[in-house]
C-alpha positions as CSV (number, residue, x, y, z in Angstrom):
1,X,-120.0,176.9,93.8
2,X,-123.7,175.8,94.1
3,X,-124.9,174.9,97.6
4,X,-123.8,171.2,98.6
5,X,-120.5,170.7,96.2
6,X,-118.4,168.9,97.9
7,X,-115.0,167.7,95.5
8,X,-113.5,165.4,97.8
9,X,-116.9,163.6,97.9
10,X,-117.3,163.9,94.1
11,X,-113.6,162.7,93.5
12,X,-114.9,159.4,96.1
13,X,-117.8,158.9,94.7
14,X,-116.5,159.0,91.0
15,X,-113.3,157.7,91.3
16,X,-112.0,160.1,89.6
17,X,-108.1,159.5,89.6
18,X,-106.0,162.3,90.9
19,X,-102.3,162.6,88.7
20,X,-99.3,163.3,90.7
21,X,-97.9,167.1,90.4
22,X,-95.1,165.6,88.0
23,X,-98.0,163.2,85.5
24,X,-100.4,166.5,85.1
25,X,-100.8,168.2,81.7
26,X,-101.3,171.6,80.3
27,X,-102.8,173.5,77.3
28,X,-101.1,176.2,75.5
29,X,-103.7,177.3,72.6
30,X,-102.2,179.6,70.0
31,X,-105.2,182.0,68.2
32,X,-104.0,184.3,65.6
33,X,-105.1,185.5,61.9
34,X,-104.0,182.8,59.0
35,X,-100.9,182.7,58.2
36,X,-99.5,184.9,61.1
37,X,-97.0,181.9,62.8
38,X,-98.5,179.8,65.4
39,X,-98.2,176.6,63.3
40,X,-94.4,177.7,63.5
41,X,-94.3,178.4,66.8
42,X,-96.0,175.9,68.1
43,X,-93.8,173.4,66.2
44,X,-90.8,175.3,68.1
45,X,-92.4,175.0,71.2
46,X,-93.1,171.2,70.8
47,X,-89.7,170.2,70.2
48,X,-88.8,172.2,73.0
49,X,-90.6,170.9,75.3
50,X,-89.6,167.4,74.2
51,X,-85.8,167.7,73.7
52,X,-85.5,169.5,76.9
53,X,-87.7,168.5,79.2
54,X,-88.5,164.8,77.7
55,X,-92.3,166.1,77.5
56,X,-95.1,164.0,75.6
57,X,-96.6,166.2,73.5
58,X,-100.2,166.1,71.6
59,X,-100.7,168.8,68.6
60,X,-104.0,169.5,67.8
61,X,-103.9,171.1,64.5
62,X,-107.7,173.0,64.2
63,X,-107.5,172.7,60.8
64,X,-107.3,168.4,60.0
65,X,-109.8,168.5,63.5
66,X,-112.2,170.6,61.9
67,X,-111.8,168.9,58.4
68,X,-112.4,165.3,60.6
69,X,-115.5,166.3,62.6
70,X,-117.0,167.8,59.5
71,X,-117.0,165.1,57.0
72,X,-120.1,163.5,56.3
């Protein structure tokens, strides 16, 4: 950490809000080669973790990002 960093200080003087151990997220990122599963999987895994533990989940599919951030 570089000489001075103080989080608690930081976290004041941004305001930066603090979720409770049961509102904080998570990232699971699937690599792979094309066409090896992780679409699948990762559809498995999301209704998973919504069915059984009422999760909200956000899919990021690389492909429709990339195709969005590209165009134009």
């Amino acid at each position: 950490m570089p000489d001075g960093f103080n989080r608690r200080r930081l976290r004041r003087s941004w305001r930066i809000p603090t979720a409770s151990r049961d509102r904080q997220g998570f990232c699971i990122w699937f690599t792979g080669l094309p066409s090896s599963g992780k679409s699948t999987v990762a559809e498995a895994l999301i209704v998973m973790l919504m069915e059984k533990h009422g999760a909200r989940v956000t899919w990021l599919d690389g492909d429709v990002v990339a195709d969005h951030l590209s165009k134009g």
